[in-house]
Structure formats: C-alpha cells, structure tokens
mmCIF file of the N, C-alpha and C atoms, coordinates in Angstrom:
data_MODEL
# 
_entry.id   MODEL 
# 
loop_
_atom_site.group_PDB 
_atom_site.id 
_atom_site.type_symbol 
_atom_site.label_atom_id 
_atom_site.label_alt_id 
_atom_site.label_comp_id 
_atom_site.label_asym_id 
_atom_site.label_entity_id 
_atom_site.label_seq_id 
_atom_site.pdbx_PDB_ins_code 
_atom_site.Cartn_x 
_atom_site.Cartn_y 
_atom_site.Cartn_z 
_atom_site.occupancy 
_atom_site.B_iso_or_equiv 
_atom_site.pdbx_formal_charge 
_atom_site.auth_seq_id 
_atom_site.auth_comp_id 
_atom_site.auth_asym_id 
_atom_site.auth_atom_id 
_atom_site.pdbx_PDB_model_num 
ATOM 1   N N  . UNK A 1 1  ? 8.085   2.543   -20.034 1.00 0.00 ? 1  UNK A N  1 
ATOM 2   C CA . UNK A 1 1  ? 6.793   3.072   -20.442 1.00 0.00 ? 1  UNK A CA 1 
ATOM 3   C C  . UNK A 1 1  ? 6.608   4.462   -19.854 1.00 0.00 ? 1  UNK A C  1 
ATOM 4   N N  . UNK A 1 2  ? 6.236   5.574   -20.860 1.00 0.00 ? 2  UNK A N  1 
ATOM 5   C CA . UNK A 1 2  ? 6.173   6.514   -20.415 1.00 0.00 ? 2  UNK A CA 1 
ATOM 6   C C  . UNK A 1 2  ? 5.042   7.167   -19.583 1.00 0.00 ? 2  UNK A C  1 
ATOM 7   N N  . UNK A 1 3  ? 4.611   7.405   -18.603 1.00 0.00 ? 3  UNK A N  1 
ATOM 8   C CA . UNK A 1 3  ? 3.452   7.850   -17.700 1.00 0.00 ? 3  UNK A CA 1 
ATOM 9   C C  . UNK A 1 3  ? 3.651   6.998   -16.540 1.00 0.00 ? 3  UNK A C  1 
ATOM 10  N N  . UNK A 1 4  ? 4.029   5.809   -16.752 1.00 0.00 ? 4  UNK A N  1 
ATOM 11  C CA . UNK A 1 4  ? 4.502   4.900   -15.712 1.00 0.00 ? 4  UNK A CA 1 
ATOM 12  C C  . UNK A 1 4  ? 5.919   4.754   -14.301 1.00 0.00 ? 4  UNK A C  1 
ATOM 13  N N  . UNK A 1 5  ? 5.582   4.218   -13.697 1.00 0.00 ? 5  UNK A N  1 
ATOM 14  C CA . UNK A 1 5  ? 6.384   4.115   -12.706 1.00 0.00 ? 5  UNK A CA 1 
ATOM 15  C C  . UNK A 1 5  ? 6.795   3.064   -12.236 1.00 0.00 ? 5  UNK A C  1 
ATOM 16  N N  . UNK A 1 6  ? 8.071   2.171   -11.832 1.00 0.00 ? 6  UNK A N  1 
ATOM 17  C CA . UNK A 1 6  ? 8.171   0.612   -11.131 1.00 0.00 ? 6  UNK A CA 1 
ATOM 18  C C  . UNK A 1 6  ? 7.981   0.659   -9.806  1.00 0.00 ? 6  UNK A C  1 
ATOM 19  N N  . UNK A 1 7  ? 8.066   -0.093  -9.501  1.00 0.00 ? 7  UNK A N  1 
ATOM 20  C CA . UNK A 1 7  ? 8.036   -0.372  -7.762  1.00 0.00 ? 7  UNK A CA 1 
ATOM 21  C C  . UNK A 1 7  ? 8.553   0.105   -7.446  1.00 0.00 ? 7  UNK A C  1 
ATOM 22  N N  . UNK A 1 8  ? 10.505  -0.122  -7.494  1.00 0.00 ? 8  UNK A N  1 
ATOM 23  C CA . UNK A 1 8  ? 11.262  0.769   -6.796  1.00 0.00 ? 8  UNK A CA 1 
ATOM 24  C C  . UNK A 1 8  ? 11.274  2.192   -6.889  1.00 0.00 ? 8  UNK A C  1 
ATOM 25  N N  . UNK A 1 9  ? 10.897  2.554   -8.104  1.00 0.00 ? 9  UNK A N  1 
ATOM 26  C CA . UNK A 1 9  ? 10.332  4.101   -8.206  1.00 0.00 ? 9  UNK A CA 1 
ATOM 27  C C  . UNK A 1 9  ? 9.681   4.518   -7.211  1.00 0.00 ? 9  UNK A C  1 
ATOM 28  N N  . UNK A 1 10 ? 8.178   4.246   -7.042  1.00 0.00 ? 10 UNK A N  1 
ATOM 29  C CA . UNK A 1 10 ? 7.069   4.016   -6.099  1.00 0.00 ? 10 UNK A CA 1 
ATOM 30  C C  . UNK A 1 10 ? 8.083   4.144   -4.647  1.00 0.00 ? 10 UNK A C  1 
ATOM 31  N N  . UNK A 1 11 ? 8.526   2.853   -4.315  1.00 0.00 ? 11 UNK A N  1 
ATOM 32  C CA . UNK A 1 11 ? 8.620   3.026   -3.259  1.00 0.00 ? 11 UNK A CA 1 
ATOM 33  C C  . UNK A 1 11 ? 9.650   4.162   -3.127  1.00 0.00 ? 11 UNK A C  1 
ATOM 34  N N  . UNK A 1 12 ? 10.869  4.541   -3.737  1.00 0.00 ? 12 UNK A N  1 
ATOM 35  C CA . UNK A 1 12 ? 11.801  5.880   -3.136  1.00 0.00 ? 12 UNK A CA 1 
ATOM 36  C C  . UNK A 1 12 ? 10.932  7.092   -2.991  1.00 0.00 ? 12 UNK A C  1 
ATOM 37  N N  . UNK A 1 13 ? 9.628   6.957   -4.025  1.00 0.00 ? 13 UNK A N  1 
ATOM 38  C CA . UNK A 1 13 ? 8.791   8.300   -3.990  1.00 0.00 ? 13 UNK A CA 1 
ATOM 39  C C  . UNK A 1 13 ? 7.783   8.309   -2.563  1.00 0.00 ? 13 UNK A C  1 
ATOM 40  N N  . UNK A 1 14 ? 7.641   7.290   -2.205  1.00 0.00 ? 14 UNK A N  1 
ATOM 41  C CA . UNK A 1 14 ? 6.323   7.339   -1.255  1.00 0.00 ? 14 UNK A CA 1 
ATOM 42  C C  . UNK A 1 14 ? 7.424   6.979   0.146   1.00 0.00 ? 14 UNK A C  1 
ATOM 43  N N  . UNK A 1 15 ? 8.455   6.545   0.199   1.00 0.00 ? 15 UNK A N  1 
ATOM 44  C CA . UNK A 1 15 ? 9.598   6.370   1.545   1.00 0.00 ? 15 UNK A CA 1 
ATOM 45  C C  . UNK A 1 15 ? 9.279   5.169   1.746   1.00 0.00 ? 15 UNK A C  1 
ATOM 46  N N  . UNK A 1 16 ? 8.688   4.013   1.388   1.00 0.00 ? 16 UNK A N  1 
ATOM 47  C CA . UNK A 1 16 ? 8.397   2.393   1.739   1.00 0.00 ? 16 UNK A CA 1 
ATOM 48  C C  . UNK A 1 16 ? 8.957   1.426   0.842   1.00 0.00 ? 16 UNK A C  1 
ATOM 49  N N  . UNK A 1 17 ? 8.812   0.510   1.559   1.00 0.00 ? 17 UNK A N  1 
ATOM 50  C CA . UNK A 1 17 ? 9.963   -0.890  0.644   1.00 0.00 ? 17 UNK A CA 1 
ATOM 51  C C  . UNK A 1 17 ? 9.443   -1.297  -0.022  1.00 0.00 ? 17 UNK A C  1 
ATOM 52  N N  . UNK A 1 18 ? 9.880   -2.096  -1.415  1.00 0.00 ? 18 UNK A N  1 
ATOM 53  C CA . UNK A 1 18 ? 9.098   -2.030  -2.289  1.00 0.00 ? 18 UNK A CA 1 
ATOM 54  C C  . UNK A 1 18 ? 8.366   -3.516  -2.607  1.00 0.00 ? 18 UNK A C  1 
ATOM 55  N N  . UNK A 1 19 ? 8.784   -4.490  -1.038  1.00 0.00 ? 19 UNK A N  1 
ATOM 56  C CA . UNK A 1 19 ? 7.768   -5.470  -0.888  1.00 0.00 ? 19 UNK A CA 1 
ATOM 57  C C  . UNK A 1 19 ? 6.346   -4.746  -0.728  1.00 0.00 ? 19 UNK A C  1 
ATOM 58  N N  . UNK A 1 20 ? 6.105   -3.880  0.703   1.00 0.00 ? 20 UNK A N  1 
ATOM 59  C CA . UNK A 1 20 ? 5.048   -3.361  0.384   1.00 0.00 ? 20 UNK A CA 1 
ATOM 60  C C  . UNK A 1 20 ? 4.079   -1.937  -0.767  1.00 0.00 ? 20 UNK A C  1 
ATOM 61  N N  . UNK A 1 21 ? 4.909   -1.913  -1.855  1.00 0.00 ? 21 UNK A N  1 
ATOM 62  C CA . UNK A 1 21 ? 4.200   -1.724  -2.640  1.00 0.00 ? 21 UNK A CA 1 
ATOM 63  C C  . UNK A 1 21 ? 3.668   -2.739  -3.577  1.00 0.00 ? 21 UNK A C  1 
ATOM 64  N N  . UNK A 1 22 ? 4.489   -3.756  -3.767  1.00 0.00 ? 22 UNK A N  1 
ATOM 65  C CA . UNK A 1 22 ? 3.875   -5.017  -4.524  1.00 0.00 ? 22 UNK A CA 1 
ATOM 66  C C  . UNK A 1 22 ? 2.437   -5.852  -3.795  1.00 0.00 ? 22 UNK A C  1 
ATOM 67  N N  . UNK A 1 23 ? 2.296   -5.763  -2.193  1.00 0.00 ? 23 UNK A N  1 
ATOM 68  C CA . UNK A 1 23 ? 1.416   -6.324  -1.527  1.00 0.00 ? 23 UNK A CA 1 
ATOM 69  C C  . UNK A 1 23 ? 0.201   -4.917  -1.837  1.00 0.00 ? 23 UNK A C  1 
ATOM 70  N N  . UNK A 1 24 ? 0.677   -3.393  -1.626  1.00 0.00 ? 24 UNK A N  1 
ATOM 71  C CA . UNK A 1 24 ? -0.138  -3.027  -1.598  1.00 0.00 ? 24 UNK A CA 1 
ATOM 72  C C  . UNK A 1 24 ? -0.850  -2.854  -3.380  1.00 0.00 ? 24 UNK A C  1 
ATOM 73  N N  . UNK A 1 25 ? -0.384  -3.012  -4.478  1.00 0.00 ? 25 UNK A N  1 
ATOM 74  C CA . UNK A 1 25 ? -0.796  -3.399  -5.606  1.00 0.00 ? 25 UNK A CA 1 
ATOM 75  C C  . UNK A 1 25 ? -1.540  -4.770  -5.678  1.00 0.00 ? 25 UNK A C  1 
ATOM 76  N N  . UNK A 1 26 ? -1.259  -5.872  -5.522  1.00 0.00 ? 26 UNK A N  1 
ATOM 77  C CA . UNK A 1 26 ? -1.317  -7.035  -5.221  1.00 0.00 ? 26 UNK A CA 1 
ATOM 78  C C  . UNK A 1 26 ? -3.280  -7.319  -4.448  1.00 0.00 ? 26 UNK A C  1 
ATOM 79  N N  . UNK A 1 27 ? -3.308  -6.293  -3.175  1.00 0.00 ? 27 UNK A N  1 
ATOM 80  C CA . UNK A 1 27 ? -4.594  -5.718  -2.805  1.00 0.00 ? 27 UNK A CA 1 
ATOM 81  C C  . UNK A 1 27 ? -5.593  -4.860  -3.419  1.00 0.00 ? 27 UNK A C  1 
ATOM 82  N N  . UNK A 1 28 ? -4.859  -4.427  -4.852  1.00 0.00 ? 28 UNK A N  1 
ATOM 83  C CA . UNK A 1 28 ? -5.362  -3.470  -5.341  1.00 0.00 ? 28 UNK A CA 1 
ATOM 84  C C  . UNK A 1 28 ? -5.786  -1.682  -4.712  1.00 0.00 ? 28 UNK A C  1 
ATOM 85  N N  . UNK A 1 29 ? -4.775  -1.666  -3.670  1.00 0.00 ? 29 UNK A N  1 
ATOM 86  C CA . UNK A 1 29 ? -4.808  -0.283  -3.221  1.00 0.00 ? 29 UNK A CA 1 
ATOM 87  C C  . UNK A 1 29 ? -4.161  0.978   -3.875  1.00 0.00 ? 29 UNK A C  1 
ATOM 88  N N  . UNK A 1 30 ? -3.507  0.067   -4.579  1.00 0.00 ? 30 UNK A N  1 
ATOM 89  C CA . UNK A 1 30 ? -3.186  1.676   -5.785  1.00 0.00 ? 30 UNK A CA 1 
ATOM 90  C C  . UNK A 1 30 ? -3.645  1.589   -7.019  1.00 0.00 ? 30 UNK A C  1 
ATOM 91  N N  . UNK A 1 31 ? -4.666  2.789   -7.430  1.00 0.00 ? 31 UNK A N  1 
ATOM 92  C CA . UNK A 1 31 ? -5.347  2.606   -7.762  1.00 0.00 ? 31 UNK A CA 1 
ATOM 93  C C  . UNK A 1 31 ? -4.967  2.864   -9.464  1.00 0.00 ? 31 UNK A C  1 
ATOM 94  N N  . UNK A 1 32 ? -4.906  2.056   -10.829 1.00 0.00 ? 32 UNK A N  1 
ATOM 95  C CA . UNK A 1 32 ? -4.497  2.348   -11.836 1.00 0.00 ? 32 UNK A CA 1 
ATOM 96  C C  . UNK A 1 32 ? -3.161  1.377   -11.940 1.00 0.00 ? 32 UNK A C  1 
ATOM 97  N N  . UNK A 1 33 ? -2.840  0.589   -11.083 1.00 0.00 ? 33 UNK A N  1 
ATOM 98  C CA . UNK A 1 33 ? -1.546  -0.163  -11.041 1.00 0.00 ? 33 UNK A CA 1 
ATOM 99  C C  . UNK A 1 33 ? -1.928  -1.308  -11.411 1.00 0.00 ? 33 UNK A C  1 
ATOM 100 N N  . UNK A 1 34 ? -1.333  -2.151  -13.052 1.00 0.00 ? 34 UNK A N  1 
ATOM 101 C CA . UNK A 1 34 ? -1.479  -2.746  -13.833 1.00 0.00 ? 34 UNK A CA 1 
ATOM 102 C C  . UNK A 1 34 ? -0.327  -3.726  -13.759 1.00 0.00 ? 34 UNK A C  1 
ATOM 103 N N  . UNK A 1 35 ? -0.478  -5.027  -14.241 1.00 0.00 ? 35 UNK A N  1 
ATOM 104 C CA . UNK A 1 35 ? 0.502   -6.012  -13.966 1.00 0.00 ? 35 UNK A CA 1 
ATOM 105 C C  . UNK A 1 35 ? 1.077   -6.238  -15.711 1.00 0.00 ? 35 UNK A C  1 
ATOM 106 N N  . UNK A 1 36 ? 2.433   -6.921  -15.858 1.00 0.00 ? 36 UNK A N  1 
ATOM 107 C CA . UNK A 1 36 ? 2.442   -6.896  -17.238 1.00 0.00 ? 36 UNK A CA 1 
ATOM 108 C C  . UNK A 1 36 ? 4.000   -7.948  -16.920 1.00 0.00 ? 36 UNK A C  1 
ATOM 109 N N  . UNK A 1 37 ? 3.130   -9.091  -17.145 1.00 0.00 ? 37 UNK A N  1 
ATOM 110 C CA . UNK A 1 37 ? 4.158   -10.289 -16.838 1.00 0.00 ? 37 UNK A CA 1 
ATOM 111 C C  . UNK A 1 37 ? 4.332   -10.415 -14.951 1.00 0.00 ? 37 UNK A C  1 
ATOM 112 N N  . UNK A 1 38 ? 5.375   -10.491 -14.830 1.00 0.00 ? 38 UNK A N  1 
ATOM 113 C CA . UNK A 1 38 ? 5.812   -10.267 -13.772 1.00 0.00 ? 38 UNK A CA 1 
ATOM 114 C C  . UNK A 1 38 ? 5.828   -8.782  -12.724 1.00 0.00 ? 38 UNK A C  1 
ATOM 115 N N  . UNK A 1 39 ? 5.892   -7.969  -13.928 1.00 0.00 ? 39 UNK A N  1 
ATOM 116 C CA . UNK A 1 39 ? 6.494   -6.348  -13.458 1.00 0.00 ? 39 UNK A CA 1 
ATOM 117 C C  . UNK A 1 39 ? 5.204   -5.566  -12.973 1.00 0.00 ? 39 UNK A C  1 
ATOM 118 N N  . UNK A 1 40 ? 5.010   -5.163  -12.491 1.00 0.00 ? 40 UNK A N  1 
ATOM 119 C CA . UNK A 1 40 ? 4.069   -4.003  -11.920 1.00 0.00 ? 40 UNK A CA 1 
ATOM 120 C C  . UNK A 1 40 ? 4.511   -2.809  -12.684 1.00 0.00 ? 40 UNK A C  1 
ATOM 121 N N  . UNK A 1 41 ? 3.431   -1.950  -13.398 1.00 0.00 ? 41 UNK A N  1 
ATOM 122 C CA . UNK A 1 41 ? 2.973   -0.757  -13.693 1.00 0.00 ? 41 UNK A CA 1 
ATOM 123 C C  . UNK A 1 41 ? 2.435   0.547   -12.965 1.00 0.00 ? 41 UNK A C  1 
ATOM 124 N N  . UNK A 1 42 ? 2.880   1.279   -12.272 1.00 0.00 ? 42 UNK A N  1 
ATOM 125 C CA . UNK A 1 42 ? 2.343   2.441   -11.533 1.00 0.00 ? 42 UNK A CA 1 
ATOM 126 C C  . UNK A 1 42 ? 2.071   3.873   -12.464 1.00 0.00 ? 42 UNK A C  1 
ATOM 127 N N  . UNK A 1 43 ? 0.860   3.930   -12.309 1.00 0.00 ? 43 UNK A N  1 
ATOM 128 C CA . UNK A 1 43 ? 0.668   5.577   -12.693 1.00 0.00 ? 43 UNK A CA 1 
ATOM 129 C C  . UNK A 1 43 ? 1.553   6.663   -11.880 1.00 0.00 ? 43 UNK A C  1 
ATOM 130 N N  . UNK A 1 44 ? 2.447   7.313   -12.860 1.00 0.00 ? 44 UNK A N  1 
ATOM 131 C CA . UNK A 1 44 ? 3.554   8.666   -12.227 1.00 0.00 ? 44 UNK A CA 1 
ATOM 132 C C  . UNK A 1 44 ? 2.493   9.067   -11.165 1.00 0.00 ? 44 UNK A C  1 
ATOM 133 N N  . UNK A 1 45 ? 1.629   9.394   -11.351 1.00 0.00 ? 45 UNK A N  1 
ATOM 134 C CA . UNK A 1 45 ? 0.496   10.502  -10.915 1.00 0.00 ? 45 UNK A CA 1 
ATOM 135 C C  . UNK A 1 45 ? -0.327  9.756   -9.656  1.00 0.00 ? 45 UNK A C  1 
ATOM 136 N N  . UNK A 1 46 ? 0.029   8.476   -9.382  1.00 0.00 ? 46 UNK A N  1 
ATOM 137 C CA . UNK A 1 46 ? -0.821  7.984   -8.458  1.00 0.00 ? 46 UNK A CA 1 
ATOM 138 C C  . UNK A 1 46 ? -0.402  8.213   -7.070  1.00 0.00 ? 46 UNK A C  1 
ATOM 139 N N  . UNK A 1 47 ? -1.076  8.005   -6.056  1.00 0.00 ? 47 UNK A N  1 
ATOM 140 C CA . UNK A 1 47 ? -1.289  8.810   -4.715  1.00 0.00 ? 47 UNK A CA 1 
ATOM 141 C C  . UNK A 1 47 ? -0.960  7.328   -3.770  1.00 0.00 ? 47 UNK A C  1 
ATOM 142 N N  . UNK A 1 48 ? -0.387  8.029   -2.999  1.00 0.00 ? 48 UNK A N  1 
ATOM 143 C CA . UNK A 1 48 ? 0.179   6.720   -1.572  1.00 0.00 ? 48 UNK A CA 1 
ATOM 144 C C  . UNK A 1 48 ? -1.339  6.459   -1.069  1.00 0.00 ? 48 UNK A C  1 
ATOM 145 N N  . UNK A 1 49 ? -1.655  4.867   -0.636  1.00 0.00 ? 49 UNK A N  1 
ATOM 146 C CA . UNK A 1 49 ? -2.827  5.094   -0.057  1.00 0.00 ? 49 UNK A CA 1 
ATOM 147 C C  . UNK A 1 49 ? -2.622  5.315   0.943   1.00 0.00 ? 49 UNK A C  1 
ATOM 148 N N  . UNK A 1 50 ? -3.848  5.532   2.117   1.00 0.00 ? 50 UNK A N  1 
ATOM 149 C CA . UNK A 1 50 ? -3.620  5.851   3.237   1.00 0.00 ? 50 UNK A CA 1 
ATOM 150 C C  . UNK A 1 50 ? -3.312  4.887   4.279   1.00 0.00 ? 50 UNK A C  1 
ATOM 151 N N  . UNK A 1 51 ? -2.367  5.158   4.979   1.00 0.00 ? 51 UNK A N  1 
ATOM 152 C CA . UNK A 1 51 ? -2.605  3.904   6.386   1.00 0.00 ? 51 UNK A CA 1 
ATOM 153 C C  . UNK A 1 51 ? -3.941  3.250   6.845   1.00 0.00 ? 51 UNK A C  1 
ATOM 154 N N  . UNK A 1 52 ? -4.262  1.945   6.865   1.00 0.00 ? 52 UNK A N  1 
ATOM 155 C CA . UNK A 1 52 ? -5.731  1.771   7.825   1.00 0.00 ? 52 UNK A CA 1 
ATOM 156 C C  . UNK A 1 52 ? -5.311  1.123   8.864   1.00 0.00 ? 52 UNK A C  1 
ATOM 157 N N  . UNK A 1 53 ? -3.886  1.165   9.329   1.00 0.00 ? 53 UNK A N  1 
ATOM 158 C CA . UNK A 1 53 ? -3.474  1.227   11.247  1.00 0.00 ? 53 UNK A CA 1 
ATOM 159 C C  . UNK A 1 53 ? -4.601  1.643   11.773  1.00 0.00 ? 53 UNK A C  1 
ATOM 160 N N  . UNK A 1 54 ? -5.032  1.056   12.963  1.00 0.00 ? 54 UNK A N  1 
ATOM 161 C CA . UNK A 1 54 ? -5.982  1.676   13.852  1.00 0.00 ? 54 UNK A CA 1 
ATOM 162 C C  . UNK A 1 54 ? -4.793  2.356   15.185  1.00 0.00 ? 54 UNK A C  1 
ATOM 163 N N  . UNK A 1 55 ? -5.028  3.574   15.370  1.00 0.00 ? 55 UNK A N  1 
ATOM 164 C CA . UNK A 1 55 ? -4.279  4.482   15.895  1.00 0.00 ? 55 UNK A CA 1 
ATOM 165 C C  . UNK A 1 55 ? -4.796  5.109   17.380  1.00 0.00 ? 55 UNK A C  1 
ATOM 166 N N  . UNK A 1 56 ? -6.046  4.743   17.211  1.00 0.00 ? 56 UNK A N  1 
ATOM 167 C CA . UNK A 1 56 ? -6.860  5.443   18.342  1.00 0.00 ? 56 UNK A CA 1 
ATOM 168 C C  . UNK A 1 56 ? -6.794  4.484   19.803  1.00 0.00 ? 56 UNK A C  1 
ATOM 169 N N  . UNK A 1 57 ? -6.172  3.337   19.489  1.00 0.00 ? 57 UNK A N  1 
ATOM 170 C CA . UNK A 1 57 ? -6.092  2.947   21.244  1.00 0.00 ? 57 UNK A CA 1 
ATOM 171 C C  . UNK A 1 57 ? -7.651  2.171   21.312  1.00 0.00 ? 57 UNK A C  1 
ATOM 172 N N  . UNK A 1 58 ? -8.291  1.507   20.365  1.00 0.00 ? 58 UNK A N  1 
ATOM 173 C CA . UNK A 1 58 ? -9.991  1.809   20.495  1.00 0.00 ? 58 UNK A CA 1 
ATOM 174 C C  . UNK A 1 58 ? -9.836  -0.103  21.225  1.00 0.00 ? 58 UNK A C  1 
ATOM 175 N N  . UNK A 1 59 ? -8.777  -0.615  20.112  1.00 0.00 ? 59 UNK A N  1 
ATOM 176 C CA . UNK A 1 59 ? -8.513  -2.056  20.226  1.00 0.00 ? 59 UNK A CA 1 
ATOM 177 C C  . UNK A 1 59 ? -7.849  -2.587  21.570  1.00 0.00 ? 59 UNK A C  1 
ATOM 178 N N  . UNK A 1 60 ? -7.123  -1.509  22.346  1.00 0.00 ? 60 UNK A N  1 
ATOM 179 C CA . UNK A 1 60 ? -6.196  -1.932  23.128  1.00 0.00 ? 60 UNK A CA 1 
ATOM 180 C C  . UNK A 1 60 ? -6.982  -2.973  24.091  1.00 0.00 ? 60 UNK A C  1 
ATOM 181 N N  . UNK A 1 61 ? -6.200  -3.595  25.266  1.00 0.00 ? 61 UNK A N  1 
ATOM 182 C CA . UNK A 1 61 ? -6.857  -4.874  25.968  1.00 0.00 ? 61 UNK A CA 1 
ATOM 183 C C  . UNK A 1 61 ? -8.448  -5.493  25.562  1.00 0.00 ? 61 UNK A C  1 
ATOM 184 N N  . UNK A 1 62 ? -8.379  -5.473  24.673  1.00 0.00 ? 62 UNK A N  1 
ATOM 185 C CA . UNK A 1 62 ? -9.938  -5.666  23.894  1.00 0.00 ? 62 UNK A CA 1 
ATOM 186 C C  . UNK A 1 62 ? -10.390 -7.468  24.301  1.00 0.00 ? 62 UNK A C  1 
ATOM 187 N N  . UNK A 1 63 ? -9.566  -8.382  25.126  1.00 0.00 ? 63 UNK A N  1 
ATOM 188 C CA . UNK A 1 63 ? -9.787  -9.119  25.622  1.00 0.00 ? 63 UNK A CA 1 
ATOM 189 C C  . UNK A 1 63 ? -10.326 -9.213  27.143  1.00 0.00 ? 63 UNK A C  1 
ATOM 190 N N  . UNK A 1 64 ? -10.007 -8.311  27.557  1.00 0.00 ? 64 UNK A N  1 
ATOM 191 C CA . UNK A 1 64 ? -10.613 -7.601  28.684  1.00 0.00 ? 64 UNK A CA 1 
ATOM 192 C C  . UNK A 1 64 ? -11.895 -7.093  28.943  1.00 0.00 ? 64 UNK A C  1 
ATOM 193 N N  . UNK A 1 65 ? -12.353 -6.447  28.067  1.00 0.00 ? 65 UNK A N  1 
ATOM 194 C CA . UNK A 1 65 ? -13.781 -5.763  28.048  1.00 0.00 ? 65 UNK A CA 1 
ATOM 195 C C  . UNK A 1 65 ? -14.844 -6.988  27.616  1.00 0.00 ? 65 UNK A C  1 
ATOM 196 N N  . UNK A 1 66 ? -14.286 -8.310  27.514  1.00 0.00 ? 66 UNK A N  1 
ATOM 197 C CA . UNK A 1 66 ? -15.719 -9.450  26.854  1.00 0.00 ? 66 UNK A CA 1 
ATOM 198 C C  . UNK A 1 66 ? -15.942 -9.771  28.532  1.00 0.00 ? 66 UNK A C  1 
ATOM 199 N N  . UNK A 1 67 ? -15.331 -10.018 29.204  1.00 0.00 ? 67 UNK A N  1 
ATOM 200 C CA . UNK A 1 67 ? -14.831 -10.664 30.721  1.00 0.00 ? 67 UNK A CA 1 
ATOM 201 C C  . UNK A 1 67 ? -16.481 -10.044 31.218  1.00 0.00 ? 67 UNK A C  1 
ATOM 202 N N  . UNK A 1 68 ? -16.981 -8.681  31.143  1.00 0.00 ? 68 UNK A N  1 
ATOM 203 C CA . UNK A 1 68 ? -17.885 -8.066  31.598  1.00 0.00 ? 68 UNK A CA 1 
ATOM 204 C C  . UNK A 1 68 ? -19.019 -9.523  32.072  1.00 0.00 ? 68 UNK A C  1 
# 
C-alpha cells in the first residue's frame, strides 16, 4: 500500500524492534496506524512517539520517603 509503512519498516526507520512498535500501535501511540487482518499499517509520514521513561530521578527510593 502506497503511503504506508510495515512494522519492520517503522522499526529500521525509528532504530527499535519491531515487537515494540506493534505494542506501541497496539496502545495506540502512533498515531494513524491501522490494523488490516493481522498486519499493521503505518503512515510513511508518521512521527516516533516520545519516550514517557521518567528520567528525572523524581521516583528513585520512593519507598523511603512514605517511612516519614
């Protein structure tokens, strides 16, 4: 299909495996990515989402701070 993209496409374009592009479709985080049988559909044009890792250290020993 032309405008479209597969998973493994997806993932060589964005550098990730292409389990997690099926989970992140699957979540609906890419946005325009359509199912059709089995196969996943990606828009050429669609955008990696962003990480939501928490990065800031905010969580660290967070079992610690209830103790108060």
């Amino acid at each position: 299909m032309e405008g479209y993209m597969t998973i493994k496409q997806a993932a060589e374009k964005w550098e990730v495996t292409p389990r997690r592009i099926q989970k992140l479709c699957v979540d609906g985080r890419i946005v325009g990515a359509t199912k059709f049988g089995r196969d996943w559909a990606i828009p050429a044009d669609a955008v990696k989402p962003g990480d939501k890792r928490i990065t800031t250290g905010e969580y660290k020993n967070w079992r610690k701070k209830s103790d108060k």
